[in-house]
Structures are given as structure tokens and as C-alpha cells.
C-alpha positions in Angstrom: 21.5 252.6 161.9 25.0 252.3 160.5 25.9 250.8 157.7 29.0 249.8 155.6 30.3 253.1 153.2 32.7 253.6 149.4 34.4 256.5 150.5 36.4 258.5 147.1 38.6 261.1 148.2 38.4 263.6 145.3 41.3 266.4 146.8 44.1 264.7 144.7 44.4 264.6 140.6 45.1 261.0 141.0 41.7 259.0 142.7 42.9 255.5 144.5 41.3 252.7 142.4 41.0 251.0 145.9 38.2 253.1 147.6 38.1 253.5 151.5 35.2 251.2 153.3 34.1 252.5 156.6 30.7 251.9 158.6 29.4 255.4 159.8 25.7 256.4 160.4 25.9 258.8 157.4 27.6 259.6 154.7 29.1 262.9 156.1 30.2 260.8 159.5 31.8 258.3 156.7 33.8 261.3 155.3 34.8 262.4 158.9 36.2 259.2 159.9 38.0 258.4 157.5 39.3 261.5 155.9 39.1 263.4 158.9 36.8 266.2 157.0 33.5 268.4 158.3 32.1 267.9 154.5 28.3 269.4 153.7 26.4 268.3 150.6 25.6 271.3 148.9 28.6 273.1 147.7 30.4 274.4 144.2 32.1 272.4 141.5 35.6 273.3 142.9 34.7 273.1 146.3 34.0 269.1 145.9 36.1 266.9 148.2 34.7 263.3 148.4 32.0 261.3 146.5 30.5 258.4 149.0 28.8 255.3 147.8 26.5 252.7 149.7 24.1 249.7 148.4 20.5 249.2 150.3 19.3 246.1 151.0 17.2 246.2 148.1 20.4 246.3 145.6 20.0 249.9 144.8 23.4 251.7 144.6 23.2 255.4 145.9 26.1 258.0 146.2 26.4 262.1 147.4 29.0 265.0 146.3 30.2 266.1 149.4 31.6 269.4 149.6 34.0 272.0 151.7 31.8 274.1 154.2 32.1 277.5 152.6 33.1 280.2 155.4 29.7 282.0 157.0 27.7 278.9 156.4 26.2 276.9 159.2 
């Protein structure tokens, strides 16, 4: 089921007050679209890249840290 995704790109000091929309099945193909990353959500502080943000039908807001794949991990 896809649905309509708040992608915030985290890599620069500066975020873009106008977040990126894209519709994706998930929240990691949202992140691959439209930043062109392979993003996991488990990761370290420093290795956080994007934050992504949908709203379910019920109202209810949610959002997941996505984070650079370290090296070794599947």
C-alpha cells in the first residue's frame, strides 16, 4: 500500500524548512527515491541521515530515524 511521505534530509547543518513529499511503500523506499540512499533504521547518532514523517488515516502522526548501513551489516 503506498502512501504519501515528509522526507527531512538530515546530511547538511542547514535542514530545508520545505520538506520533500514523495509516495513510496515504506519509509526506507521514500528515502531511496528521493535522496537516492539504502538507509536502515537502526543505526548510531552520527550515522543518522533522514528523519521521515507520515499521517494514518486515523490522524496519528508517526516518523523513523533512518540511518547509514554500517559496513558488514546485512
Amino acid at each position: 500500500m503506498s502512501r504519501t511521505y515528509k522526507v527531512i534530509d538530515l546530511r547538511s547543518t542547514i535542514i530545508d524548512p520545505e520538506p520533500m513529499m514523495v509516495t513510496a511503500s515504506t519509509p526506507e523506499e521514500a528515502v531511496r527515491l528521493q535522496l537516492d540512499l539504502e538507509l536502515v533504521r537502526a543505526g548510531e547518532r552520527g550515522d543518522l541521515l533522514a528523519r521521515v514523517y507520515w499521517t494514518e488515516r486515523s490522524g496519528v502522526t508517526n516518523m523513523v530515524r533512518l540511518y547509514r548501513r554500517v559496513r558488514g551489516t546485512a
